[in-house]
VMD Tcl script that draws the C-alpha trace (Angstrom):
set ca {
  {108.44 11.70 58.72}
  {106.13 13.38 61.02}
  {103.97 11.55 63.72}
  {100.63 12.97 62.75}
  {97.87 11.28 64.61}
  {97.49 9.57 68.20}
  {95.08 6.23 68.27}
  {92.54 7.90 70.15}
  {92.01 10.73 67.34}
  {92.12 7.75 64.65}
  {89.72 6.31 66.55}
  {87.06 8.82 67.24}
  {87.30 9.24 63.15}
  {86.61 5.68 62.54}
  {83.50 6.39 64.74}
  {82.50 9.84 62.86}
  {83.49 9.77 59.60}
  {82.90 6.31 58.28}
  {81.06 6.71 54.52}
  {80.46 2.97 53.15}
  {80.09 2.01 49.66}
  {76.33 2.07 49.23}
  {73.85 -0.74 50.90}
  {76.59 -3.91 50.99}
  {76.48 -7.04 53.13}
  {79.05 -8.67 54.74}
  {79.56 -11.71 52.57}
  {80.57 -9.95 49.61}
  {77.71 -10.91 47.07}
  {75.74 -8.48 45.14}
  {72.72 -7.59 46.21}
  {69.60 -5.19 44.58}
  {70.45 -2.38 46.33}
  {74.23 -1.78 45.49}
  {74.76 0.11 42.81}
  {77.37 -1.30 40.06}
  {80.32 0.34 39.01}
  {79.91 2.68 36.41}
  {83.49 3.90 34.40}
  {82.86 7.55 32.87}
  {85.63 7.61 30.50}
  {84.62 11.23 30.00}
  {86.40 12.04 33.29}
  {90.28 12.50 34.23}
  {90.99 9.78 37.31}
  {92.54 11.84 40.02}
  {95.44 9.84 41.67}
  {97.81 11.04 44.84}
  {101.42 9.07 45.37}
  {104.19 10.01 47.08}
  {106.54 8.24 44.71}
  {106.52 8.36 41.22}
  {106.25 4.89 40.51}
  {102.86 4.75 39.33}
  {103.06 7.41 36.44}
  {104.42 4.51 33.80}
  {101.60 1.86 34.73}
  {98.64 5.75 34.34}
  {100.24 5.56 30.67}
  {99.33 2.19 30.24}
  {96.24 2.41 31.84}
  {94.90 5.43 29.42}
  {96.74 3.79 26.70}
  {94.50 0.18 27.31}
  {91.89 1.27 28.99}
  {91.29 4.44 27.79}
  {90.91 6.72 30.97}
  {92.80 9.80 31.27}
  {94.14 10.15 34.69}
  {96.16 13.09 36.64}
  {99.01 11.95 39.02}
  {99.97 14.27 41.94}
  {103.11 13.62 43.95}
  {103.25 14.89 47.57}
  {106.46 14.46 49.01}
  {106.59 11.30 51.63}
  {107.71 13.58 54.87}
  {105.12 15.80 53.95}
  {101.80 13.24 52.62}
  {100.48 12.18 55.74}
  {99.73 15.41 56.96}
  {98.61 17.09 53.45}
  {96.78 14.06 52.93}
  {94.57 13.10 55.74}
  {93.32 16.99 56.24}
  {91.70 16.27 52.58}
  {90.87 12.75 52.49}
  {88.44 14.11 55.77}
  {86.78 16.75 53.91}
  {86.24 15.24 50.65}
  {87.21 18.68 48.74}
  {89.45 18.13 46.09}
  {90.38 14.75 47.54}
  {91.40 12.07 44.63}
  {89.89 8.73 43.31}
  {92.53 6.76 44.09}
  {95.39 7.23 46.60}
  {98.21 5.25 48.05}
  {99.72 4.39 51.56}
  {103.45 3.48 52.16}
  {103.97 0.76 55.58}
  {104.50 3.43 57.92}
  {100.91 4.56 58.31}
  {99.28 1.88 56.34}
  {97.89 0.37 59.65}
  {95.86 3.71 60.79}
  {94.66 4.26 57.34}
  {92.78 1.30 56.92}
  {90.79 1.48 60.07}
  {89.71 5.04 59.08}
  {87.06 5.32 56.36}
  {89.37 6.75 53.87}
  {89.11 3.85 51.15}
  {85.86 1.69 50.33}
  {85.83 -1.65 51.50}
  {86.92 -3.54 48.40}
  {85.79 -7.46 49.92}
  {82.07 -6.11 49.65}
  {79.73 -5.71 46.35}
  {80.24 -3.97 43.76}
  {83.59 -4.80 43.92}
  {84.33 -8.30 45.68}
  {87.94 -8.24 45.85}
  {88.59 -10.58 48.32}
  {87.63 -13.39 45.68}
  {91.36 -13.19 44.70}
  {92.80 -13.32 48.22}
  {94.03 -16.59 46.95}
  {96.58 -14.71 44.16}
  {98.27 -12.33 47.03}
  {101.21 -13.30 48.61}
  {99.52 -14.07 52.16}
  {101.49 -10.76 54.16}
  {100.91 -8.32 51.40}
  {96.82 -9.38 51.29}
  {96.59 -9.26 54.94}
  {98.16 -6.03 55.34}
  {95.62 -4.58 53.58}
  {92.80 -5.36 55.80}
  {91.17 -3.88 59.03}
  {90.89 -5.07 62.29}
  {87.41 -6.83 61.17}
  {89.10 -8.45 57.88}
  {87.93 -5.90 55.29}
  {89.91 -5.29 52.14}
  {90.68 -1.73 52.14}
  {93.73 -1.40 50.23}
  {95.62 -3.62 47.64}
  {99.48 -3.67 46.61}
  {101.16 -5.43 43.53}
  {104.34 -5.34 44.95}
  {105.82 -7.93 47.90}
  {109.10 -6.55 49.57}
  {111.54 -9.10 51.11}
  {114.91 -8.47 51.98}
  {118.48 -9.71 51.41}
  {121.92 -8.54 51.26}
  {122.73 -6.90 48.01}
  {126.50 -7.87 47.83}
  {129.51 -6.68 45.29}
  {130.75 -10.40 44.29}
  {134.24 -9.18 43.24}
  {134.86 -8.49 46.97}
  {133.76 -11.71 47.72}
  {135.99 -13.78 45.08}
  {139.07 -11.73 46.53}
  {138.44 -12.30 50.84}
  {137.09 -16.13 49.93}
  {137.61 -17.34 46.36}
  {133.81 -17.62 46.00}
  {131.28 -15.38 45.21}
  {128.05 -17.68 44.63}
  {124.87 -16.60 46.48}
  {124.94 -20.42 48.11}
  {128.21 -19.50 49.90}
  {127.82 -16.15 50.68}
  {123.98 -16.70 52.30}
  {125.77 -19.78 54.57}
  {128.17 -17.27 55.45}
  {125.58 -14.89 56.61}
  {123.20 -17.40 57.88}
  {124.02 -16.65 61.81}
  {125.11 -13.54 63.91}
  {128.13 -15.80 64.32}
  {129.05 -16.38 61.05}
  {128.21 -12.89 59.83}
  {130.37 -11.71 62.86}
  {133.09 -13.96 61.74}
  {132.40 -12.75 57.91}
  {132.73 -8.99 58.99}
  {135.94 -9.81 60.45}
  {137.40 -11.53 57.36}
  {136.37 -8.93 55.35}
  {137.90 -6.50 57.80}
  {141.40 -7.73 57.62}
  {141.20 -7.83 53.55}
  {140.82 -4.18 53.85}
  {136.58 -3.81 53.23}
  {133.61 -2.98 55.50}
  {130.69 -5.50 55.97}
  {127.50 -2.99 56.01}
  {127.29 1.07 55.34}
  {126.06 1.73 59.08}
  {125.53 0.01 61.98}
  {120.98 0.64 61.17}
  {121.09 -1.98 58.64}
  {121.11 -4.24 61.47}
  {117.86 -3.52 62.57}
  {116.04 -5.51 59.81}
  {117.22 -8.66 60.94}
  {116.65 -8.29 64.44}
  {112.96 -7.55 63.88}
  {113.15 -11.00 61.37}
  {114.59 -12.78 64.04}
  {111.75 -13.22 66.51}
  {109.29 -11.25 64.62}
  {106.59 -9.83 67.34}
  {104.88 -6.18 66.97}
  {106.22 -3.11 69.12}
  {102.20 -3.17 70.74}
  {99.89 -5.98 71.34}
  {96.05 -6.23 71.67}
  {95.69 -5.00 74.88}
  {98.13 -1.70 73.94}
  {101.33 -3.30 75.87}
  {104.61 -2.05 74.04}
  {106.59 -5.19 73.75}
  {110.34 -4.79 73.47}
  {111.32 -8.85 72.70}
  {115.25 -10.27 73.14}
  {115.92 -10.47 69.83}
  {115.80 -6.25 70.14}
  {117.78 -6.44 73.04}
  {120.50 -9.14 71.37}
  {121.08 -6.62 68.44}
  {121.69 -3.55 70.32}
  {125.10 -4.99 71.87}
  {125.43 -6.43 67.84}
  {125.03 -3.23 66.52}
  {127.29 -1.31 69.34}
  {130.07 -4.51 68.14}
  {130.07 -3.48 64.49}
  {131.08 0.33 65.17}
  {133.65 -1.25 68.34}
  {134.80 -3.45 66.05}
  {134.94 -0.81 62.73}
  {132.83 -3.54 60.49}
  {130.89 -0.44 58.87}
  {131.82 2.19 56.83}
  {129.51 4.94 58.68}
  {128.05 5.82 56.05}
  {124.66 6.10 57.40}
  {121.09 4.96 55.05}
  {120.29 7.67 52.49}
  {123.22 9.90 53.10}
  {125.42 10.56 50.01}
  {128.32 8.65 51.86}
  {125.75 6.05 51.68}
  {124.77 6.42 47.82}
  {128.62 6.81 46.62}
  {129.73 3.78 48.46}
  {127.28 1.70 45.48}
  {129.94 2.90 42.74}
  {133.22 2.75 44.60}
  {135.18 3.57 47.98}
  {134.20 6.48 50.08}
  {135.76 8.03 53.02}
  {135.45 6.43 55.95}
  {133.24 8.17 59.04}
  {131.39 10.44 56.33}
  {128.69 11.19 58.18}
  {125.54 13.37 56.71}
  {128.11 15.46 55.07}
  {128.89 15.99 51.26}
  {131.06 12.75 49.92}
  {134.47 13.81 51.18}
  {136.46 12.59 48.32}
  {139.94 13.85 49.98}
  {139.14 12.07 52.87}
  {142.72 10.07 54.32}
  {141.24 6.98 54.83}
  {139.05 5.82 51.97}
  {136.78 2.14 52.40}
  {134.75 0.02 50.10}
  {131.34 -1.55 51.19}
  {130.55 -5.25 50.27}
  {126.77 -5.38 51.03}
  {123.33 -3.02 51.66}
  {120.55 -5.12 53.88}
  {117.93 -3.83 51.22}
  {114.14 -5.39 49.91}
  {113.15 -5.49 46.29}
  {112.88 -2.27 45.72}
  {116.48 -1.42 47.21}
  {117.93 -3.63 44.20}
  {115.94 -1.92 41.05}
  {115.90 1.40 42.55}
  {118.64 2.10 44.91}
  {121.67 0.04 43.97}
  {120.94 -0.40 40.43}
  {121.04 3.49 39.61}
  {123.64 4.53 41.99}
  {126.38 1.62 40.68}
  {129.24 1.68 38.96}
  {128.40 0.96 35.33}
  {131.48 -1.57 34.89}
  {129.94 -3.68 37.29}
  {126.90 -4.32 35.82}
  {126.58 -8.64 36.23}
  {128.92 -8.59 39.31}
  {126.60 -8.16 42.22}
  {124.92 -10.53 44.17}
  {122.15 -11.27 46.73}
  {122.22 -13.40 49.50}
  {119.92 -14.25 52.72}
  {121.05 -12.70 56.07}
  {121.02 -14.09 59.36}
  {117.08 -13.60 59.21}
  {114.12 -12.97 57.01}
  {112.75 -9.77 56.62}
  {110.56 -7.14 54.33}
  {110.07 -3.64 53.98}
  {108.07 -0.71 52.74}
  {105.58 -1.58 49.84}
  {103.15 0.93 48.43}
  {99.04 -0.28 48.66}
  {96.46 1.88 47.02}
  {92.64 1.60 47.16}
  {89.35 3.77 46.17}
  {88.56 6.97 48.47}
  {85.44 6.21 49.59}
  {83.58 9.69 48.98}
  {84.94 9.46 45.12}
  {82.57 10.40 42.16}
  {84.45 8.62 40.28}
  {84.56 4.82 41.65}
  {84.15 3.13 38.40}
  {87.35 4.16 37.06}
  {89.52 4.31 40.19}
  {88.51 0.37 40.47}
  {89.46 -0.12 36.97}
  {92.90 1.26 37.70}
  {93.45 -0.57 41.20}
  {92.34 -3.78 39.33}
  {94.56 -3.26 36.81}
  {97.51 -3.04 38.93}
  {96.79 -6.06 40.77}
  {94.72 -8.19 38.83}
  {95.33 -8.18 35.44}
  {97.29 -10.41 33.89}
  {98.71 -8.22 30.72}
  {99.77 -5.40 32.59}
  {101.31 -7.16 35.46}
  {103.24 -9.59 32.94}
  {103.88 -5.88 31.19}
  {105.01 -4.43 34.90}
  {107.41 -7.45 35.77}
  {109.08 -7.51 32.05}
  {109.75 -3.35 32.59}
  {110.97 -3.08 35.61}
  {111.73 -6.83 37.16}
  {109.42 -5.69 40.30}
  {108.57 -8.44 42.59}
  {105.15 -8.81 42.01}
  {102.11 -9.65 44.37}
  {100.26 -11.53 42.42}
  {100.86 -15.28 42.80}
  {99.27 -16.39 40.15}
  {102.40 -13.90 37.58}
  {105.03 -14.49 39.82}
  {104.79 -18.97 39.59}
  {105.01 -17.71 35.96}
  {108.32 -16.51 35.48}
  {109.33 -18.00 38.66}
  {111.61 -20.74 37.36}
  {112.97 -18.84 34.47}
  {113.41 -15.43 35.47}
  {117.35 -13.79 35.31}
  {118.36 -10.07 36.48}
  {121.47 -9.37 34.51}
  {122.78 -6.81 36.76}
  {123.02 -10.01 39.62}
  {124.99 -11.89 36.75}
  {121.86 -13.69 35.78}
  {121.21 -14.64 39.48}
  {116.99 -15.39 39.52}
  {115.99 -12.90 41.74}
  {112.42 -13.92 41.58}
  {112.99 -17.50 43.16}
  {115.11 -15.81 45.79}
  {112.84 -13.29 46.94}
  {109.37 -15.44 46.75}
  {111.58 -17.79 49.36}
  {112.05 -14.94 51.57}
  {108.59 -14.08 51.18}
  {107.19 -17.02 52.15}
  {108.93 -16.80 55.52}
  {107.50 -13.73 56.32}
  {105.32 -13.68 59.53}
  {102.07 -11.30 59.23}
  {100.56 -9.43 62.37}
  {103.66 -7.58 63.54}
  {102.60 -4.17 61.88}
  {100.75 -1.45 64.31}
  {99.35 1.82 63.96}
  {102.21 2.67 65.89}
  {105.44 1.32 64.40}
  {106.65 4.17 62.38}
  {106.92 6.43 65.67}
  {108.15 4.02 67.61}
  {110.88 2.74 65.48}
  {111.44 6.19 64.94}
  {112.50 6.44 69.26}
  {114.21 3.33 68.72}
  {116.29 4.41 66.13}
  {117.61 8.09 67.72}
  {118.47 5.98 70.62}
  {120.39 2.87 68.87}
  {122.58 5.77 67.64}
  {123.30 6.86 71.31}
  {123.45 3.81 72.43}
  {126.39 2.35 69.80}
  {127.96 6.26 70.36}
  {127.81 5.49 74.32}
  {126.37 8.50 75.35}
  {123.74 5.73 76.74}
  {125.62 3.18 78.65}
  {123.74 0.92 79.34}
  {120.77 -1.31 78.37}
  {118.93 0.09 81.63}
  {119.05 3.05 80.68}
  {118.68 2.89 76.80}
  {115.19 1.02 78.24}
  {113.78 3.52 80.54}
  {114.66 6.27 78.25}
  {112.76 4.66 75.59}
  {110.07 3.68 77.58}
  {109.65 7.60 78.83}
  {109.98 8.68 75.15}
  {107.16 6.39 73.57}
  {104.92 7.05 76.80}
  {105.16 10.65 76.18}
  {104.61 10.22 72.16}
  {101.73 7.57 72.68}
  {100.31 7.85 76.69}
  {97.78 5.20 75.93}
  {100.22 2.39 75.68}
  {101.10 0.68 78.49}
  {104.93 0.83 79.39}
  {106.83 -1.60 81.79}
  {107.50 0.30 85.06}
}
mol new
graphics top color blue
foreach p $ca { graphics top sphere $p radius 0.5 }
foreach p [lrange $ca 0 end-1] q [lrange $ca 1 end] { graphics top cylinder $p $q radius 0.2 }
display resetview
């Protein structure tokens, strides 16, 4: 995805473009001068996504509620910078839109959505049903509510338990997870599954998640210093000792290599290339570091249909989440009422969220659904496994305040150079480090860089 704004610019807009939500006081009551919501079913609700994941729940909600609604999908490398251009000018902007993790952070200290803890709308009376990081997220620097999600994201590995009955005669989550619980053990587990013939990961990247869950800290602190912790530096020489050692498949995330290694054995080294199926040597993956969303909508599809109950999912060496999609009200809509309506319906509402969770097993938000099928819940694809219980414990070791304006560039840097760095075309941490500090000082000059 493209870099699209510097803080300065984001900053300067926050200054000229702010629109609030009528006369509204800081403690969220109502006073006589805010104007209540008014929901003109008359009119169609004008949504913008970049998935298409909210087209079932805009059924529902003109099915219940009654409220026609358009859905426009803009393509996530392109929505940022279609987006914002629009969301400035107000003409033909939508009622509601949404905001992936990646530029979350600089969206909600722009005036792009209303303030949803202040009257009419008083959100943050159910900050108490939001998994904590998913709540805060959505906030500003000053503790607003701008934007709500229903969805929480932790991570696991997603694991192919047939592999794992065949290298160690036991293929239950308990085992595999103490396998996995240290660098260590998933060193010595890579190695084992090495010698019986399999690969551990698709790519050395899927690394990356648990180093950032290991000492969770963001990239850029309060006073704009980029911060590049040990835990970073400990998984760059982990990550150059799974492609040494030939513990991946190199298959790298979102290639087809990558996709085609779900249902079977793909050739080894495949690159961004079409899935070689001549290929000499041909290897089988045993697990995909993915969140939530990875497991319904990645793996699931993209599996082999005869093993359907045979996967598993485990913890890693660390906690971590990703992605998650928030959406709020654009704060120079006509058309408030409804957009609420819809945003409270996808996070508050008790029918359509127990509706949600029963069609598509989607880790919900909402604490108050998720204690409710918590104990019972089963995924049949994981063998019956209760995926529910396992992600809520990630969840609730997640740390909050490591997101920035900043991170998707900057992981972005990070990234390209990992690659060199495992490849060896950088040597050395040295000069992996000034490299990367010269890159983000160049993309960013207002952070401060170690000299």
């Amino acid at each position: 995805m493209k870099k699209f704004l510097s803080l300065l610019l984001i900053l300067t807009m926050s200054i000229s473009l702010f629109v609030g939500c009528g006369s509204q006081n800081n403690s969220g009551s109502n006073s006589g001068s805010v104007e209540p919501l008014v929901v003109n079913k008359d009119k169609v609700l004008q949504v913008w996504s970049f998935t298409d994941e909210l087209k079932k729940p805009l059924e529902y909600f003109e099915e219940h509620y009654g409220i026609k609604s358009e859905l426009t999908i803009i393509p996530t490398a392109d929505y940022p910078t279609k987006v914002q251009p629009v969301l400035e000018s107000g003409v033909g902007a939508p009622d509601v839109f949404t905001a992936e993790i990646a530029w979350l952070k600089q969206w909600t200290e722009l005036p792009y959505w209303d303030d949803l803890s202040k009257a009419p709308y008083n959100a943050h009376e159910w900050k108490d049903e939001f998994v904590p990081y998913v709540y805060d997220l959505g906030t500003d620097a000053n503790g607003n509510l701008k934007a709500l999600s229903w969805q929480a994201t932790p991570g696991g590995v997603i694991y192919k338990k047939w592999i794992a009955r065949e290298v160690w005669g036991n293929d239950s989550p308990e085992f595999v997870s103490e396998k996995l619980a240290s660098m260590d053990g998933f060193f010595k587990a890579a190695e084992e599954l090495k010698k019986a013939g399999f690969r551990t990961l698709p790519d050395e990247g899927a690394m990356r998640w648990f180093a950032l869950g290991s000492d969770p800290k963001p990239w850029v602190d309060a006073d704009n210093n980029l911060s590049v912790t040990e835990a970073r530096l400990e998984f760059l020489d982990y990550q150059r000792l799974l492609r040494e050692n030939d513990y991946t498949a190199q298959a790298p995330e979102w290639s087809a290599s990558w996709f085609a290694s779900m249902a079977g054995k793909v050739g080894y080294n495949g690159g961004w290339d079409e899935v070689n199926a001549a290929a000499k040597e041909q290897v089988e993956v045993f697990g995909y570091a993915l969140p939530t969303w990875g497991l319904h909508f990645v793996v699931k599809p993209n599996a082999a249909e005869d093993t359907i109950g045979d996967w598993g999912l485990a913890s890693g060496p660390s906690p971590y989440f990703w992605g998650g999609t928030w959406l709020g009200v654009y704060s120079k809509s006509e058309n408030k009422g409804a957009a609420f309506e819809f945003v409270k319906m996808m996070t508050h509402d008790e029918k359509f969220m127990t509706w949600w969770y029963e069609e598509t097993g989607d880790l919900l938000s909402n604490i108050k659904i998720t204690e409710k099928f918590r104990a019972t819940a089963s995924d049949a694809f994981l063998g019956g496994q209760n995926h529910y219980d396992f992600f809520l414990n990630e969840a609730e070791k997640i740390q909050t305040g490591i997101v920035t304006p900043y991170d998707q560039g900057i992981d972005q840097i990070w990234g390209d150079l990992v690659v060199r760095y495992v490849e060896r075309t950088i040597e050395t941490k040295e000069a992996f480090l000034q490299e990367f500090y010269k890159q983000v000082k160049n993309a960013y000059p207002e952070i401060k860089t170690p000299k």
